[in-house]
C-alpha positions, 0 to 999 in steps of 0.5 A: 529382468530387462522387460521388468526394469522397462515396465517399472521405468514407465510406470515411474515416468508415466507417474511424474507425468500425471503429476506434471499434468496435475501440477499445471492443470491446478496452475492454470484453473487458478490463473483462470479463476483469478481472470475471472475475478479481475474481469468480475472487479473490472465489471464492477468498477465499469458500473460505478463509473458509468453511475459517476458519469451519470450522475455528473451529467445531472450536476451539470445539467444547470440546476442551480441548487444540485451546483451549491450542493456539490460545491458545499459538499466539495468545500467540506471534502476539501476542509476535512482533507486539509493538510496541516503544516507539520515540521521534520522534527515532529513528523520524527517524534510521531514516528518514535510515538507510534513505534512505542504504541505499537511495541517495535524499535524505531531508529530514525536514519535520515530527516531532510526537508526536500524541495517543494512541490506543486500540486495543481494550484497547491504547494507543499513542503517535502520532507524526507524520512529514513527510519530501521524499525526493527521487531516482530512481523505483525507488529510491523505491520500494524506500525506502518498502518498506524504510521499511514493513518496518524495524521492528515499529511499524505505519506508517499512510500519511496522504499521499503526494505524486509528482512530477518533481523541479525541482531542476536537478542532479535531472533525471529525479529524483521527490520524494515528500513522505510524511506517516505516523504510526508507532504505538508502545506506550505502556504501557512 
């Protein structure tokens, strides 16, 4: 009986070792897989700089007209991405809009003006954001795509914070608590 209980112990540890051997070699072919991946994006993203320096090394190779046509085409950049100045109250406003249209509870925290900041030649009025917006996973999501992409103003993410909610009308419901800043232009 000893040599059958030997014989079933190593069966059973020869078993979880093919398993752990499974286990890592499936972990490692993904890990190499991804590196692959990122070396192919990288790859790519080499070829598109090269073919940007390239093509910056024709705009300054004095030709007059390809200069006019890039500073038009800057200027055009520049009036399409202009920054709109926009107050505290009415970026909170926009807020509790899109959080109607797109079906989850927004309370807003906090809203300061914070201080200027100065990009390049450019200064921009700060304002600070703390919001609970509380509703189902997917429909937070497209709250806070909605909230990226509703205005021209830039909207840097400070802090966002996920959980189940634990309101009892709520079940299956996350809340996210979000802080951000939204910059507008302060030179109007």
């Amino acid at each position: 009986m000893n040599k059958r209980f030997i014989k079933i112990i190593g069966a059973c540890l020869f078993i979880i070792l093919l398993v752990a051997i499974y286990i890592f070699a499936t972990g490692y072919f993904k890990q190499i897989e991804r590196i692959n991946q990122t070396s192919t994006h990288i790859s790519d993203l080499n070829a598109e700089i090269v073919s940007v320096d390239n093509q910056v090394k024709d705009l300054s190779s004095g030709q007059d007209q390809r200069l006019a046509q890039a500073e038009a085409s800057l200027k055009a950049a520049q009036e399409a991405a202009a920054i709109n100045r926009i107050t505290t109250n009415q970026v909170v406003e926009n807020i509790l809009r899109l959080g109607q249209e797109n079906q989850v509870k927004v309370i807003p925290l906090t809203a300061n003006d914070g201080e200027d900041a100065t990009f390049g030649n450019n200064t921009y009025q700060r304002s600070e954001i703390t919001v609970t917006v509380t509703g189902q996973w997917n429909r937070i999501i497209n709250f806070l795509s909605a909230l990226q992409s509703y205005s021209s103003n830039p909207i840097v993410y400070k802090e966002i914070y996920l959980q189940p909610s634990d309101v009892q009308d709520a079940i299956g419901d996350y809340e996210a608590t979000l802080t951000f800043e939204v910059y507008s232009d302060n030179s109007h």
